[in-house]
N, CA, C and O of each residue as an XYZ file, in Angstrom:
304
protein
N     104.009    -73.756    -57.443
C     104.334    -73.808    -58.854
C     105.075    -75.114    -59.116
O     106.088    -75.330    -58.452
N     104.717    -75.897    -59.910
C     105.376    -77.192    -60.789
C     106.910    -77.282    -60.891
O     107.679    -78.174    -60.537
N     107.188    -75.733    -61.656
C     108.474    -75.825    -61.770
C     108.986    -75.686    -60.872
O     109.975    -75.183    -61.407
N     109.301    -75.679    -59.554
C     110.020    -75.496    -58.565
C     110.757    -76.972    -58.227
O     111.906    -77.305    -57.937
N     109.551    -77.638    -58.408
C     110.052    -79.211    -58.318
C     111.241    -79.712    -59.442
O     112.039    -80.641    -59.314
N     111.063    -78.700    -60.670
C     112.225    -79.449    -61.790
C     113.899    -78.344    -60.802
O     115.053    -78.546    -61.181
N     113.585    -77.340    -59.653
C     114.266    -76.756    -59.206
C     115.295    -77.530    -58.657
O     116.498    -77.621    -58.903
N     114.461    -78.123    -57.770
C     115.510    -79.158    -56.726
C     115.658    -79.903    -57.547
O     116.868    -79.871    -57.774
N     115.088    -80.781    -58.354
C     115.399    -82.006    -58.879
C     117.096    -81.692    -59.961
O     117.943    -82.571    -60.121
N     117.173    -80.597    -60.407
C     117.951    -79.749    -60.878
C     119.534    -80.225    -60.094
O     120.543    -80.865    -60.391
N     118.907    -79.343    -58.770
C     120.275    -79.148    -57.692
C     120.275    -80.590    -57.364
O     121.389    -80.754    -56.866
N     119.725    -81.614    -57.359
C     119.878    -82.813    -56.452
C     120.703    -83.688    -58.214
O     121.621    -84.506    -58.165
N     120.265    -83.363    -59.088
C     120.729    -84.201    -60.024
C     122.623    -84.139    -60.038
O     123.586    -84.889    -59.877
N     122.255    -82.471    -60.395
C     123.613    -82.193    -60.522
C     124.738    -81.964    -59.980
O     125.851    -81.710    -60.439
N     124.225    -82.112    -58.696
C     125.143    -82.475    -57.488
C     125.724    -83.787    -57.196
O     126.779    -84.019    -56.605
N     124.682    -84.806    -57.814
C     125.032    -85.639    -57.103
C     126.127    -86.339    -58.860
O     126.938    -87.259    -58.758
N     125.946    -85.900    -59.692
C     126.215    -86.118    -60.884
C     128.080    -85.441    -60.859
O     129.029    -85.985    -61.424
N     128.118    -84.352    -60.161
C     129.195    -83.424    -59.962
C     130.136    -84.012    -58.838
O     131.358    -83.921    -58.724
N     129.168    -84.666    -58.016
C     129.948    -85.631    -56.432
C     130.388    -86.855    -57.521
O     131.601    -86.714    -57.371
N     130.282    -87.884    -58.445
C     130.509    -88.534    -58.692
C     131.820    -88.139    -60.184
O     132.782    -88.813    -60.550
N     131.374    -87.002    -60.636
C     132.135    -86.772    -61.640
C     134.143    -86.520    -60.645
O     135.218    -87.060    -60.905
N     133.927    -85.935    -60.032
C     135.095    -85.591    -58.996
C     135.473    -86.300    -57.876
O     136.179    -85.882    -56.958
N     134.765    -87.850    -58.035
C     135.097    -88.335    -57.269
C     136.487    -88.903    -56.821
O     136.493    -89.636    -55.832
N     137.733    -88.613    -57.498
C     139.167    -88.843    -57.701
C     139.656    -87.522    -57.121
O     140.762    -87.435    -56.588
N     139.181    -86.941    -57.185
C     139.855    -85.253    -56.788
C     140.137    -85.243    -55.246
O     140.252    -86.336    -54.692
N     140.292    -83.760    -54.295
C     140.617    -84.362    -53.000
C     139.489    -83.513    -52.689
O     138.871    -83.080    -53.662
N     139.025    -83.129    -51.335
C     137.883    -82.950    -50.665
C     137.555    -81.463    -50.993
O     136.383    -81.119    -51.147
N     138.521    -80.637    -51.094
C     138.859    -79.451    -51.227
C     137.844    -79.107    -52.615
O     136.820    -78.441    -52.766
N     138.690    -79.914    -53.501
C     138.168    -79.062    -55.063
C     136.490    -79.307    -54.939
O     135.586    -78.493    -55.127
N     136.439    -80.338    -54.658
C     134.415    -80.720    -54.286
C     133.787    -79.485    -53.896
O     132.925    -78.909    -54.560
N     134.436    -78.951    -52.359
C     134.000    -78.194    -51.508
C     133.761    -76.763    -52.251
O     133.002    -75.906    -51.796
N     134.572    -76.608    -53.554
C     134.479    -75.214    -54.247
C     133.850    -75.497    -55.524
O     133.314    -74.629    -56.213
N     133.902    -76.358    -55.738
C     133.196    -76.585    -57.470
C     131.481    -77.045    -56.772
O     130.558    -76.368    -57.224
N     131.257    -77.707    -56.141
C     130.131    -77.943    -56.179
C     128.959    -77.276    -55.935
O     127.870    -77.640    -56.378
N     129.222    -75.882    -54.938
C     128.038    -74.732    -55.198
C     127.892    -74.907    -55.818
O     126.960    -75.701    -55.942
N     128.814    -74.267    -57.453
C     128.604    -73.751    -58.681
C     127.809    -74.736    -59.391
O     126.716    -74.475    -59.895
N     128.330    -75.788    -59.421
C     127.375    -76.817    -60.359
C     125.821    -77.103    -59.749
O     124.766    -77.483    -60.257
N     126.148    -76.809    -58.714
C     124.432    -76.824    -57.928
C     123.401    -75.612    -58.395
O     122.245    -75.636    -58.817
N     124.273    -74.617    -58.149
C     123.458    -73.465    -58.790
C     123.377    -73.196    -60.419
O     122.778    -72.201    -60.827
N     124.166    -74.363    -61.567
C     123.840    -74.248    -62.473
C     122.757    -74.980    -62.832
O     122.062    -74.666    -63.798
N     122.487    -76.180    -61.966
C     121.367    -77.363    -62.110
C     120.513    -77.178    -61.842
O     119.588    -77.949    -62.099
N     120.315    -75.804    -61.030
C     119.116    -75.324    -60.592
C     118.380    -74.932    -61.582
O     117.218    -75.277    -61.799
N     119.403    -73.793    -62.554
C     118.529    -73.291    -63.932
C     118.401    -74.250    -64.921
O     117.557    -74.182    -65.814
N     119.297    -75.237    -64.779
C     118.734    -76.462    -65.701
C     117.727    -76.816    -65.993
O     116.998    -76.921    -66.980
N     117.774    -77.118    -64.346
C     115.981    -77.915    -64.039
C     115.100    -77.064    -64.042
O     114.056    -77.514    -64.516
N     115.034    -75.945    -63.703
C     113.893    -75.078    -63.806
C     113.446    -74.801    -65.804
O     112.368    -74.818    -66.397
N     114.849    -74.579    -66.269
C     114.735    -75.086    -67.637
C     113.737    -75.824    -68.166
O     112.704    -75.655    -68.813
N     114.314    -76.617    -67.729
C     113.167    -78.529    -68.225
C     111.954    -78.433    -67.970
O     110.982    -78.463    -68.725
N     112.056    -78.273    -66.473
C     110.448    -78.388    -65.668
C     109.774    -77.336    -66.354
O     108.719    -77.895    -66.652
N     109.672    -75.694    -66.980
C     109.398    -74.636    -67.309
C     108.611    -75.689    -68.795
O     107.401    -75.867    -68.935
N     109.495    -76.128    -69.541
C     109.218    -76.819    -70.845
C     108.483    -77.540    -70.821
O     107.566    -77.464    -71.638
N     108.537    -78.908    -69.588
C     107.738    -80.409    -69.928
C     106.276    -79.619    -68.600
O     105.408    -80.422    -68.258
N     106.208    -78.520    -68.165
C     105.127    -78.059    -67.887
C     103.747    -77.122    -68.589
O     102.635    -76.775    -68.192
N     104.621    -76.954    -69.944
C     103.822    -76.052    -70.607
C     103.927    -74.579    -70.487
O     103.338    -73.798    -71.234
N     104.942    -74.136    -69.214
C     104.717    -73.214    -69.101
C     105.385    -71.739    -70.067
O     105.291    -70.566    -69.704
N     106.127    -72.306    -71.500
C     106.382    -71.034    -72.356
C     105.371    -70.581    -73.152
O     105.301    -69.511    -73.758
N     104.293    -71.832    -73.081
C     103.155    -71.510    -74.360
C     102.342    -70.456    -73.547
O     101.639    -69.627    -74.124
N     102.486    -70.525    -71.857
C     101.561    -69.238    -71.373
C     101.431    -67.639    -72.034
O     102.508    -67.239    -72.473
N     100.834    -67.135    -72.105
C     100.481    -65.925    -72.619
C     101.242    -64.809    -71.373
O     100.941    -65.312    -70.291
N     102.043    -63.591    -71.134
C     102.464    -63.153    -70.016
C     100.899    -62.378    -69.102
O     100.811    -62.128    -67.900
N      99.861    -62.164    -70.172
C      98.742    -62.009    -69.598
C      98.121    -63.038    -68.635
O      97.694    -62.723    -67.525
N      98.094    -64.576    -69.244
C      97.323    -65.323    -68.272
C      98.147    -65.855    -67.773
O      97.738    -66.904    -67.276
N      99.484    -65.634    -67.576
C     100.061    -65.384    -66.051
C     100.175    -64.609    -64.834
O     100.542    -64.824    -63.679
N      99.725    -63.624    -65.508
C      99.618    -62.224    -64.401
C      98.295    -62.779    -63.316
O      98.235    -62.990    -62.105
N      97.198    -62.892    -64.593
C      95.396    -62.976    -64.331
C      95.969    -64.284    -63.146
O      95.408    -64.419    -62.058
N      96.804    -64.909    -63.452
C      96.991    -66.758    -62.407
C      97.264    -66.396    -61.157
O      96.890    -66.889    -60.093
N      98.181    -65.186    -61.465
C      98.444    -64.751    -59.953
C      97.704    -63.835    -59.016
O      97.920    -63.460    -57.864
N      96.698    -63.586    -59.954
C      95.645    -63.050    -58.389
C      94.993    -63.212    -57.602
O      94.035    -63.510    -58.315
N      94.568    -63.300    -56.512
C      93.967    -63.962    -55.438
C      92.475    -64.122    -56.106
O      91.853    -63.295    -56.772
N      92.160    -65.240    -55.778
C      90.630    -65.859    -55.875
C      89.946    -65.185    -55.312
O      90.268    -64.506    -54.337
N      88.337    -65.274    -56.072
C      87.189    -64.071    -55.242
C      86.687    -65.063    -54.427
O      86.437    -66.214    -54.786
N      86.482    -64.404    -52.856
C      85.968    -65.396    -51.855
C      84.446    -64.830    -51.649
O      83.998    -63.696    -51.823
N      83.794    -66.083    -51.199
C      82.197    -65.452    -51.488
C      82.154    -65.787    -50.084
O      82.835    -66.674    -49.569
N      81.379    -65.091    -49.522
C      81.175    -65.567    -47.730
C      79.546    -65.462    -47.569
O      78.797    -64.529    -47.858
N      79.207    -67.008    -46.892
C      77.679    -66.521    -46.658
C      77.333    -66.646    -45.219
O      77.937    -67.406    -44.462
N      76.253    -65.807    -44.825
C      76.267    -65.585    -43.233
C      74.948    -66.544    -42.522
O      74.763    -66.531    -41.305
């Protein structure tokens, strides 16, 4: 899936956005604030990526139909 990529890009933004915002602080506060902001950048990006993929205009039907395995034809 597409959006997985706005996933990380998410955690890598806002981490590294969160390492620089605190960069005055001491090692400690980093070590506890920065999960959190990682795991908020995650839904960020999945946010974004969800949007600049098209994927709200999907129908919840032809998402279901996306996820079923392909018919395999086998010839002998």
């Amino acid at each position: 899936v597409v959006a997985h990529n706005g996933v990380w890009a998410g955690v890598a933004v806002s981490t590294l956005v969160g390492h620089y915002s605190l960069r005055r602080y001491d090692y400690k506060t980093k070590l506890i604030l920065l999960p959190f902001i990682a795991y908020g950048g995650s839904w960020l990006g999945r946010f974004l990526a969800n949007g600049l993929t098209g994927r709200w205009s999907e129908w919840g039907r032809d998402r279901a139909l996306g996820e079923l395995p392909p018919k395999a034809y086998f010839e002998k």
